[in-house]
C-alpha positions in Angstrom: 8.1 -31.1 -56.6 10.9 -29.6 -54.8 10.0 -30.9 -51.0 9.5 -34.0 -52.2 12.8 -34.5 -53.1 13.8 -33.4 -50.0 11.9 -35.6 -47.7 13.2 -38.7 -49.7 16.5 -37.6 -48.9 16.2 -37.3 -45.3 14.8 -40.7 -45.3 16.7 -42.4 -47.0 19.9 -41.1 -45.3 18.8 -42.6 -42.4 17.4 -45.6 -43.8 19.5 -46.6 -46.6 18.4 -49.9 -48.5 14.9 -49.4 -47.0 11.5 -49.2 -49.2 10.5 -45.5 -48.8 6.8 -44.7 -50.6 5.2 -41.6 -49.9 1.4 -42.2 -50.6 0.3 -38.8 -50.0 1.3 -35.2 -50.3 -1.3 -32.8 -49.8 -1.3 -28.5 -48.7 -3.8 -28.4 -45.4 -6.8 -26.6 -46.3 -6.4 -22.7 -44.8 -9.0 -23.1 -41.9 -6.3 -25.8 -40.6 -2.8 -23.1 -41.3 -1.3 -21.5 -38.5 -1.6 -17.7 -39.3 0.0 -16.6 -42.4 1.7 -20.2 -43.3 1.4 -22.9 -45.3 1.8 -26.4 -44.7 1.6 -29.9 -45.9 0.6 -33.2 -44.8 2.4 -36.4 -45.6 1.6 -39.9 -45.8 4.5 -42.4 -45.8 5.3 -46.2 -45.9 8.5 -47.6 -44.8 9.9 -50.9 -45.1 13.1 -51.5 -43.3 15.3 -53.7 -41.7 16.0 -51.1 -39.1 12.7 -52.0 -37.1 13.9 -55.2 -35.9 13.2 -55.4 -32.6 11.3 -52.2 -32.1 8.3 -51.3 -30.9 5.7 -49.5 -33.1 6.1 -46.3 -31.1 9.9 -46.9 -31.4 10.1 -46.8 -34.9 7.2 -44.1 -35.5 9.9 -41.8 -33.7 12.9 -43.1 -35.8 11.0 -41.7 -39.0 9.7 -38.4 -37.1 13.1 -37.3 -36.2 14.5 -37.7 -39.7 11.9 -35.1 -40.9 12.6 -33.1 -38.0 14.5 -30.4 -39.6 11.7 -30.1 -42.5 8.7 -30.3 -39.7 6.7 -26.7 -39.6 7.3 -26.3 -36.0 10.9 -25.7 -37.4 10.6 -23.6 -39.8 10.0 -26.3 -42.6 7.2 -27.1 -44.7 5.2 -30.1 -43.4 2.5 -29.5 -40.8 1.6 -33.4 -39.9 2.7 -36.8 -40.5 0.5 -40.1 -41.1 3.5 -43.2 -40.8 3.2 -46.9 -41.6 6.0 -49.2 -40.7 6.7 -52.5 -40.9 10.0 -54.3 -40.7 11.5 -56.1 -43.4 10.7 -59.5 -44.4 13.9 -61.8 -44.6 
């Protein structure tokens, strides 16, 4: 899977040495597609180091702006998001 591969890389360019698990990958059924596209939702678990010291919202936003250039609104292939994050244990 193509997109896949590509969501992995956005994440893990911006957060290198992090866990990075994507527990879900699934097309939205056609009553939920804008008009004449497709779309995907994601479910993903990060684990990183780069949380420390921010809030949940913080960090929520961190991982939605690296997808940002594969988001549907822009022209990309994934229609919503579901994020967990937690920061690193040391």
């Amino acid at each position: 899977m193509n997109e896949l591969k590509h969501v992995f890389e956005a994440l893990n360019s911006v957060f290198p040495n992090s866990i990075v698990k994507i527990n879900g990958f699934t097309e939205l059924k056609e009553h939920y597609r804008p008009k004449g596209k497709s779309g995907n939702h994601l479910k993903i678990d990060i684990t990183s180091e780069m949380f420390d010291g921010k809030t949940l919202i913080e960090q929520h936003k961190m991982v939605h702006n690296s997808l940002q250039d594969l988001m549907q609104i822009n022209g990309g292939f994934i229609h919503a998001v579901t994020i967990k994050t937690q920061r690193e244990q040391k």
